[in-house]
N, C-alpha and C positions, 0 to 999 in steps of 0.2 A: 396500602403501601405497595403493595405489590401491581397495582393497577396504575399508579404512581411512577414507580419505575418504567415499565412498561411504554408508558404514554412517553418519560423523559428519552429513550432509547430509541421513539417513533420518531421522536421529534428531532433528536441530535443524536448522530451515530457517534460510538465512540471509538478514537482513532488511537492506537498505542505501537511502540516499537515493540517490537515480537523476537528480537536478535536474540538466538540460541547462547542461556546462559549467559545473556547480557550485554553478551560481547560480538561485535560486529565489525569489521574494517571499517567504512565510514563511519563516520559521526552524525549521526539525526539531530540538527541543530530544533525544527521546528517542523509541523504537518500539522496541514487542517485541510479541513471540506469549503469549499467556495456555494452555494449557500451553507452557511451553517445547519440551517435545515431543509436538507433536499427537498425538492416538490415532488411527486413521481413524473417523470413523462416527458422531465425539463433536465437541460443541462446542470451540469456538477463536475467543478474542477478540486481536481487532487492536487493540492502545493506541500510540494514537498525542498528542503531547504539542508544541506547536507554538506560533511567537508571530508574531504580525502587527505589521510596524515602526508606530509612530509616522507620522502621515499616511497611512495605506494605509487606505481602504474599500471591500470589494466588494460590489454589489447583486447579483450572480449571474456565471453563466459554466456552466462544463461538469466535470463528472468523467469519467474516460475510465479504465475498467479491460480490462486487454487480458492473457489468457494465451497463454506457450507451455507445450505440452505435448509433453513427446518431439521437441524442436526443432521443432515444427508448429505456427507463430499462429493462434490462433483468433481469427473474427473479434472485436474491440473490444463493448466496452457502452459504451454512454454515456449520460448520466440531468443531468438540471440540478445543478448544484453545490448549490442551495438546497433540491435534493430529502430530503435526510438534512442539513444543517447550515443550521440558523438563521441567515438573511439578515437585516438589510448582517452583513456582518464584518466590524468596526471593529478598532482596536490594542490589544494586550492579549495574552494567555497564553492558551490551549485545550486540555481534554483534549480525544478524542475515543475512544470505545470500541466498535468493533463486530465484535458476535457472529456470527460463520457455523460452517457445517458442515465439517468438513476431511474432503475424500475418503474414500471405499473403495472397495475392489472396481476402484481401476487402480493402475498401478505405472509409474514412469519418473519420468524428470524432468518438472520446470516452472518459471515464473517467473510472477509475477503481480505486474502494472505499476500501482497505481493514481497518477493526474497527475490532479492539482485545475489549472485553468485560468479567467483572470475574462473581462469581456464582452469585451475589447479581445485576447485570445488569449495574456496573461501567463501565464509559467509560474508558478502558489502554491505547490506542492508537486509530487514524484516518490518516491515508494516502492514499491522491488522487495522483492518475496520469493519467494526462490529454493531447491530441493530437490531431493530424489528420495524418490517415494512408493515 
């Protein structure tokens, strides 16, 4: 069973909203991985599909993406929110689509955290994606 899991975790990371206590300013309507099952060495788009309430604008803030790997944190990034999405961000509906490289050449688990936050330290969003390479 255990070798079972394992293999399903290789095969298809799993992706969840991470919003402290639930609760987040946006709304995570939808998020998946573009393969479903990564290859190593090949691209992997993150879609992400989200709605900002009614009354809510933000002029900036922080993205904070943080890995563990092999249950060891590595240190955070963090980049201005407005650096990759189009500031204010008004209410409305959003995709967002972004293409990175999925590992090779290591093997173990991970989780990769990324938390959208505005100027005043609000949580916008939390999405984990979690495996074993």
């Amino acid at each position: 069973m255990i070798a079972l899991l394992g293999f399903l975790l290789a095969a298809s990371p799993v992706l969840k909203d991470c919003a402290i206590g639930g609760n987040s300013v946006f709304k995570l309507n939808s998020f998946s991985l573009s393969p479903t099952n990564p290859i190593p060495g090949n691209p992997v788009t993150l879609n992400m599909d989200y709605t900002v309430p009614e009354g809510v604008i933000v002029n900036g803030g922080v993205a904070t993406y943080s890995v563990t790997y092999n249950f060891i944190p590595l240190t955070p990034t963090t980049e201005p929110l407005c650096a990759n999405i189009p500031c204010p961000i008004g209410p409305g509906r959003y995709s967002n689509h972004t293409i990175t490289q999925w590992p090779s050449g290591v093997s173990g688990s991970f989780t990769i955290k990324n938390m959208w936050a505005d100027e005043n330290n609000a949580q916008l969003l939390c999405l984990s994606i979690s495996g074993s390479i």
